[in-house]
C-alpha positions as CSV (number, residue, x, y, z in Angstrom):
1,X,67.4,37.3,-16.2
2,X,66.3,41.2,-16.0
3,X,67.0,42.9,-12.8
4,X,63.1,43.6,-12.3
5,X,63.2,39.8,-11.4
6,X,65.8,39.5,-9.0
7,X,66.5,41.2,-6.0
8,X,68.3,41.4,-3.5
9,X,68.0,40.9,0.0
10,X,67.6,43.4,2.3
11,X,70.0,43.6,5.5
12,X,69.2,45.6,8.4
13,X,72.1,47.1,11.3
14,X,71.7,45.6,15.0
15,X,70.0,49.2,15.9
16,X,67.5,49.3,12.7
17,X,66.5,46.0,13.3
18,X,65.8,46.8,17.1
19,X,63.9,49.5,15.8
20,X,62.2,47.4,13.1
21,X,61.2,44.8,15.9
22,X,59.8,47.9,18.0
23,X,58.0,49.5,15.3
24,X,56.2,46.9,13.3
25,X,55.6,44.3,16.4
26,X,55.2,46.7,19.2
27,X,58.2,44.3,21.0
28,X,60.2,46.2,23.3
29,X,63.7,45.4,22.2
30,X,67.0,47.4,22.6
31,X,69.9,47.7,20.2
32,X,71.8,45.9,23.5
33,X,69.1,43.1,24.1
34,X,69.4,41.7,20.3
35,X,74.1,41.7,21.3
36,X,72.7,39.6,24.1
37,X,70.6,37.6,22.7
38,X,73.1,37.0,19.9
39,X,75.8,36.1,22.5
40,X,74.1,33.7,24.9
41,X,70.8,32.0,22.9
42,X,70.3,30.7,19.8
43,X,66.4,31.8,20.3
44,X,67.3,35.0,18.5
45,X,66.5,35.8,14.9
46,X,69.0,34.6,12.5
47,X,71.9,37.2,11.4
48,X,74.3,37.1,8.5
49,X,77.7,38.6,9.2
50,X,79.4,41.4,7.3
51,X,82.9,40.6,8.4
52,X,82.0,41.6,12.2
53,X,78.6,43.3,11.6
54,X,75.2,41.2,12.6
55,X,73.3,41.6,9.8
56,X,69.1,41.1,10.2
57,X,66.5,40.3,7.3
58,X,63.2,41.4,8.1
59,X,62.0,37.9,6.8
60,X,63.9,36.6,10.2
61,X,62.7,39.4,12.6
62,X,59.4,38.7,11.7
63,X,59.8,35.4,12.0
64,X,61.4,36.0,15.3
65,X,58.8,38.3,16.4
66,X,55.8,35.6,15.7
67,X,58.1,33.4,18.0
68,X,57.8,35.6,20.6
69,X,54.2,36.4,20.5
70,X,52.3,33.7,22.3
71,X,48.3,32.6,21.3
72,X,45.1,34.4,21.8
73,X,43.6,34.9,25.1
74,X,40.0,35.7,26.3
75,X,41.2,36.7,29.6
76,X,44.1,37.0,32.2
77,X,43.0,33.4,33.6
78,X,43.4,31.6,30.2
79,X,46.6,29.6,29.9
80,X,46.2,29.4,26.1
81,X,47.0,26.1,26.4
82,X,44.3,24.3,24.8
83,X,44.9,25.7,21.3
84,X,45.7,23.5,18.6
85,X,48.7,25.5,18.4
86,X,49.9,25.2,21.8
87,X,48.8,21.2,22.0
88,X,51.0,20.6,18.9
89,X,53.9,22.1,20.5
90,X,53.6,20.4,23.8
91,X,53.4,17.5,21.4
92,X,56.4,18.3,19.7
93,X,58.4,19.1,22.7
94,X,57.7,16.2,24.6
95,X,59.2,14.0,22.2
């Protein structure tokens, strides 16, 4: 195998990937909101550890960040809710 063909992941730092978050997504997120999120949920993006250091991908940031970002709207009254999106995961969580 060459090395053109693999390659390796890239890890971002708690802080860049706050900033990553902030930067590409437009999310407001702190440095102290992903140590948080980290500690008390498991509705964060996944980390790898470096002994002690979270480590981010930006595969799971943006996969967090599309998480976070709920459906379409037309306007302030719309609940959103009758997307096929939304009725598959009312769907899925009533189960």
């Amino acid at each position: 195998m060459h090395d053109s063909e693999f390659q390796l992941p890239r890890f971002l730092r708690r802080s860049d990937a706050a900033k990553y978050l902030r930067d590409r997504w437009g999310l407001p997120c702190a440095t102290r909101t992903l140590a948080k999120i980290a500690c008390i949920s498991s509705d964060g993006p996944e980390m790898h550890y470096a002994g002690r250091i979270p480590l981010y991908t930006p595969e799971s940031l943006d996969e967090y960040a599309l998480k976070k970002i709920g459906p379409a709207r037309r306007s302030t009254s719309d609940t959103g809710l009758d997307t096929t999106h939304e009725r598959a995961f009312l769907k899925q969580a009533s189960k």
